[in-house]
C-alpha positions as CSV (number, residue, x, y, z in Angstrom):
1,X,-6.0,9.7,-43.6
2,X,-3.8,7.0,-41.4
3,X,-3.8,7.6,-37.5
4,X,-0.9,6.6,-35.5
5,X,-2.3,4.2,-32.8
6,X,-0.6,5.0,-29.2
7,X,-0.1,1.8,-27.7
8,X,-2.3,0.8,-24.9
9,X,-0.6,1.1,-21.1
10,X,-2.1,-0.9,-18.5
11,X,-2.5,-0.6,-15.1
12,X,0.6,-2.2,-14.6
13,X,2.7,0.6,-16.5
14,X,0.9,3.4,-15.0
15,X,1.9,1.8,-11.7
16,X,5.1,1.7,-12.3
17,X,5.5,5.1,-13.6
18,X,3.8,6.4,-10.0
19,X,5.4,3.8,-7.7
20,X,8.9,3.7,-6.2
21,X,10.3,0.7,-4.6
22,X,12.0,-0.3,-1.5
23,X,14.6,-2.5,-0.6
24,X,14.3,-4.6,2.3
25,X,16.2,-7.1,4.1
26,X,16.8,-9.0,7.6
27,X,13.8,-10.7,7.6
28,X,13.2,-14.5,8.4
29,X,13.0,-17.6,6.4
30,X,9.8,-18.6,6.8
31,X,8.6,-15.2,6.1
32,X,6.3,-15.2,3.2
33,X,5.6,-11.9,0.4
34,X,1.6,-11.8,1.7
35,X,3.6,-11.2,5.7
36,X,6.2,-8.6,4.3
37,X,2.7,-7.1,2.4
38,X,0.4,-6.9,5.2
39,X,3.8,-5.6,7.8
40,X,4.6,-2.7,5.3
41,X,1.1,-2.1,4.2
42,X,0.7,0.0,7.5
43,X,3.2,2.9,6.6
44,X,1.5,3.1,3.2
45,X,-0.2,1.7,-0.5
46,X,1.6,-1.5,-1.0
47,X,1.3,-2.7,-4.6
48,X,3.9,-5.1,-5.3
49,X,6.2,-7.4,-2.8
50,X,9.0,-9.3,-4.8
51,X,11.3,-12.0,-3.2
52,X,13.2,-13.7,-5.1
53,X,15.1,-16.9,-4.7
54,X,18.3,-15.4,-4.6
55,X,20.0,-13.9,-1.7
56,X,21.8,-11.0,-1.1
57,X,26.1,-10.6,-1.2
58,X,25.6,-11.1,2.6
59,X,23.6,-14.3,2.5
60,X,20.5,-13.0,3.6
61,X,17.1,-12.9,1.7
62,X,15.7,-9.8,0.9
63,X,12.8,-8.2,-0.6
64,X,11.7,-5.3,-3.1
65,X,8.3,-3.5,-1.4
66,X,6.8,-1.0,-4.4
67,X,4.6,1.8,-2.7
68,X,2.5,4.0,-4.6
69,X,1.2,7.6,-3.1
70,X,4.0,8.5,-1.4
71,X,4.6,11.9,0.2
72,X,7.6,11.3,2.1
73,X,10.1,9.0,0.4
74,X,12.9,9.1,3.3
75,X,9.9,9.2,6.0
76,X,8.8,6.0,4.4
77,X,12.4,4.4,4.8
78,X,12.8,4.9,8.4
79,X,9.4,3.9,9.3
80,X,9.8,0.6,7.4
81,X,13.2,0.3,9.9
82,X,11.1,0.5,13.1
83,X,9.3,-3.3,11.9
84,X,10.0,-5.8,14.2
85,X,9.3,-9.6,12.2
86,X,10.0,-11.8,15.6
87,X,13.5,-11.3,16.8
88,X,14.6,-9.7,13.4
89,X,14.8,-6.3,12.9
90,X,14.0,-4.9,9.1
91,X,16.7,-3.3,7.0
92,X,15.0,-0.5,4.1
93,X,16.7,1.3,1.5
94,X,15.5,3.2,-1.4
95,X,16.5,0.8,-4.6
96,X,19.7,2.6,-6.7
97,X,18.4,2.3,-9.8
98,X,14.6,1.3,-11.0
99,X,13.8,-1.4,-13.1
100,X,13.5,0.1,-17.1
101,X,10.6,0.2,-19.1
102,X,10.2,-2.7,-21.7
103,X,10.5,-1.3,-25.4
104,X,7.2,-1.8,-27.3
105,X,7.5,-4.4,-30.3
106,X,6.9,-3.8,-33.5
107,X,5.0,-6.3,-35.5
108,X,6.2,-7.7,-38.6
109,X,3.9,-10.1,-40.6
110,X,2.2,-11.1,-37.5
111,X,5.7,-11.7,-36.2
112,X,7.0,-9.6,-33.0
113,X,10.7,-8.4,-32.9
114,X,12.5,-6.5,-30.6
115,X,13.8,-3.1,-31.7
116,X,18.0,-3.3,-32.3
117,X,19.5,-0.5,-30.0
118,X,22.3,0.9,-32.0
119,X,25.1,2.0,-29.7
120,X,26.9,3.9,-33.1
121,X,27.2,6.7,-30.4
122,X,29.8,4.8,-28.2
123,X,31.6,3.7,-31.3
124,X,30.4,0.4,-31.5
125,X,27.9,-0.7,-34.0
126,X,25.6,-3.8,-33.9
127,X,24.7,-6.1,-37.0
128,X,22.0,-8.9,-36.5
129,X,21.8,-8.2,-32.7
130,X,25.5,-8.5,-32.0
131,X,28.6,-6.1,-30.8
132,X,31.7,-6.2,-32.2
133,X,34.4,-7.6,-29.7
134,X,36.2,-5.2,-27.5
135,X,39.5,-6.3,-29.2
136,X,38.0,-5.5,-32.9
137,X,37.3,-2.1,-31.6
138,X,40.3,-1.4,-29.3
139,X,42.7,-2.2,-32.6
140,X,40.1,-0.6,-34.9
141,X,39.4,-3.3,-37.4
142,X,36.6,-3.2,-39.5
143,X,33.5,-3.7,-38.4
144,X,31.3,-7.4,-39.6
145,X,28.2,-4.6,-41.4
């Protein structure tokens, strides 16, 4: 008798499952992801503090906060708006859309490979990893299968 092995979660994917995350902006230059951490860490569990190198349509750097055990999602905004980092006051919004889960890869003679999404349901169908072009399928030529 085979048994299906569930594939292990770490703490990182159970965190992520509990945890919602915060936008945040206006803050200074010089400010660091251990100062955004220890500023928001009063209003609540602080896991994760991302800044990345890019900035925002605006120009201005920002910041995603992720928060775990929280009661009070729009109570957690507007207390992360009354932070004061020197002369700049921080901007908070609850992100639009969260990050998605990685698929699990399969293994294939010790080799791992990426599940193919089919997207046969939009009317486009992959073969080796690619879409057809959006002219093939507008003038409904055959597909490269």
């Amino acid at each position: 008798e085979i048994k299906k092995r569930r594939p292990v979660k770490s703490n990182e994917d159970y965190a992520q499952t509990i945890s919602h995350s915060i936008f945040v902006t206006n803050f200074p230059d010089s400010v660091t992801s251990r100062d955004l951490w220890k500023e928001c860490n009063v209003y609540g569990m602080v896991v994760d503090v991302f800044i990345p190198q890019k900035k925002s349509q605006a120009g201005k750097r920002f910041a995603l906060v992720r928060f775990i055990k929280v009661f009070n999602l729009d109570r957690l905004v507007k207390n992360l708006c009354t932070i004061w980092i020197g002369r700049h006051h921080l901007f908070s919004n609850q992100v639009c859309f969260e990050r998605p889960h990685k698929p699990l890869s399969t293994s294939l003679n010790g080799k791992f490979k990426n599940p193919v999404k089919d997207n046969s349901s939009s009317g486009m169908r992959q073969s080796n990893g690619f879409a057809d072009s959006y002219a093939n399928v507008v003038n409904g030529a055959p597909s490269s299968v």
